[in-house]
N, C-alpha and C positions, 0 to 999 in steps of 0.2 A: 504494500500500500504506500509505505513513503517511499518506496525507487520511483514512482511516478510524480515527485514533486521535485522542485527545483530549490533545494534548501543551499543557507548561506554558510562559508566554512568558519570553522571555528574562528580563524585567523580574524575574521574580519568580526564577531564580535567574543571576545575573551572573555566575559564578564558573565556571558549565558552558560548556565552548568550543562550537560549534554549534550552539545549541541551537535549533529554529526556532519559529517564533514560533507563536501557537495557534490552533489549527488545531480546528473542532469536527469529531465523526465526520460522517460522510455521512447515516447513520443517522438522526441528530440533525438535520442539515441536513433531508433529506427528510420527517419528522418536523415541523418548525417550517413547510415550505413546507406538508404536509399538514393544516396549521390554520389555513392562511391561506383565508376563503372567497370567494365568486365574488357581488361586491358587490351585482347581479343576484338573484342564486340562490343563500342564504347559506346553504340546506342542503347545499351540495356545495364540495369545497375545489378552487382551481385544480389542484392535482395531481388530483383525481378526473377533474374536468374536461379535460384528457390538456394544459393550458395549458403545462406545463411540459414542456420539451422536452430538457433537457440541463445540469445541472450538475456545475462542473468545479473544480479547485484551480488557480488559475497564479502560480505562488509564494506572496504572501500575500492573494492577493484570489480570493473566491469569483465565477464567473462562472455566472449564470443564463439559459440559454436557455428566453426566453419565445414562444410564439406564440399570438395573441389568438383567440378566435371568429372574428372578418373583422377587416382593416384598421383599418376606423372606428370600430371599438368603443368605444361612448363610455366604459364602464368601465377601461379601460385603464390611466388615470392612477393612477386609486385603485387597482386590481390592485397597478399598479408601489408604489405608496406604502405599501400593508400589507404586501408582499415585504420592502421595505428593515428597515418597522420590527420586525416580525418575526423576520428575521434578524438585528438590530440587537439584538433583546430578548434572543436566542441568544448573542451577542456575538463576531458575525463583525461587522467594525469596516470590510474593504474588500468591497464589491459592488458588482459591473455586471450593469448588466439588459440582455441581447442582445434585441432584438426580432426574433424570424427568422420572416420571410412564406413561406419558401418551404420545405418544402411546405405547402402550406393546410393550417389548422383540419379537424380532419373530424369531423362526430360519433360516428363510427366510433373515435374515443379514447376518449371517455367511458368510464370504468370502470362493472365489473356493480353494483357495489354503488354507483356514482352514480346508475345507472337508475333503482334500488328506491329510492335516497333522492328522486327526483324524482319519483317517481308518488307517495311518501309525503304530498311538499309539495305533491302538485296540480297540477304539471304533469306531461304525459305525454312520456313521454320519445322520442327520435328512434328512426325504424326505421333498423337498420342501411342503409346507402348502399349495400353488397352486394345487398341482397332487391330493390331499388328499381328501378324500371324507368328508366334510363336512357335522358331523350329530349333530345339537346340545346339546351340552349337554352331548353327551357321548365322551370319549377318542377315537383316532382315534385306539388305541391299541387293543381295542377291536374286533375289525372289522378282523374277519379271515380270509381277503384276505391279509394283508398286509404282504408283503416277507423284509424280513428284510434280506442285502446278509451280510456273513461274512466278517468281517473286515480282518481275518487271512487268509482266504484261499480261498472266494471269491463267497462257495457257494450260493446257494439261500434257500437250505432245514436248516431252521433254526427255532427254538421254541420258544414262547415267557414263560420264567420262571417267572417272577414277574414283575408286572406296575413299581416299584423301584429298582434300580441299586446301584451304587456306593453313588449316590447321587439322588434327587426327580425329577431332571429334567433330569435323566436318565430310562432307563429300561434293565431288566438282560435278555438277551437272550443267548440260546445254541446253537453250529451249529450243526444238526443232521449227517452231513459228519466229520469235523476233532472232532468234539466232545469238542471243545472249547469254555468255555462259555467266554463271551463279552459285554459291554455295548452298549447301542443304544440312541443316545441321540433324546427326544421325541420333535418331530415335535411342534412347539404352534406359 
């Protein structure tokens, strides 16, 4: 109940017995995480991105549970490093970054309004992992039914060029109508 207020730290009045130190609202916390973006795909912010999995007060240090796209993510670093300073510009002073693998990344987080900002930027966004056919073991990419529409112009006749795109949890597709080729971010 009091992590959601914006209390003053002792420093500034010394005279109040208890007084706990300052604490930003949650509001504001989630807020400063939702402007942090996805160094990737800098139209969408980790929290859109569903990266953020859990934050908490435990006495004066804020705790961030993070979970990345996959393991190896090579953004990662930098993720963690605009979280700090962000939070930092906020002037939350203690932060820990949790890295929590389990459960996996799903694109199935992604928020609605991440979708629309990624087909805005040109990529096409993941099909839900629910609609998906489920074969184990092999990539849903594989499967030559799967219609991937253009980002740019809206088609459905579109080609798959390479399992890898701009980046690993991408893939490079062409539209066979505007002739533009485009990323697809892979369903997992």
């Amino acid at each position: 109940m009091y992590r959601d207020l914006i209390l003053p730290t002792a420093a500034a009045a010394p005279n109040v017995p208890g007084l706990a130190p300052l604490r930003r609202a949650m509001a504001a916390v989630w807020e400063a995480l939702g402007s942090v973006p996805d160094p990737e795909v800098p139209a969408v912010s980790v929290v859109e991105l569903g990266l953020i999995r859990q934050v908490e007060w435990r006495e004066e240090e804020l705790i961030v549970h993070l979970t990345t796209t996959y393991s190896g993510c090579p953004a990662a670093d930098m993720i963690r490093t605009l979280i700090h300073e962000q939070l930092a510009a906020l002037g939350v002073a203690h932060v820990t970054l949790v890295t929590q693998l389990a459960p996996a990344w799903s694109t199935d987080w992604i928020a609605p309004e991440a979708r629309s900002k990624l087909r805005a930027y040109g990529i096409a966004p993941p099909h839900l992992t629910a609609e998906r056919i489920d074969v184990a073991g092999i990539s849903p990419l594989r499967h030559g039914t799967l219609r991937v529409p253009c980002p740019l112009c809206g088609s459905s006749r579109t080609s798959l060029l390479s399992q890898f795109g701009s980046t690993a949890c991408k893939a490079q597709y062409r539209c066979d109508a505007c002739l533009e080729p485009f990323d697809y971010f892979k369903p997992h």
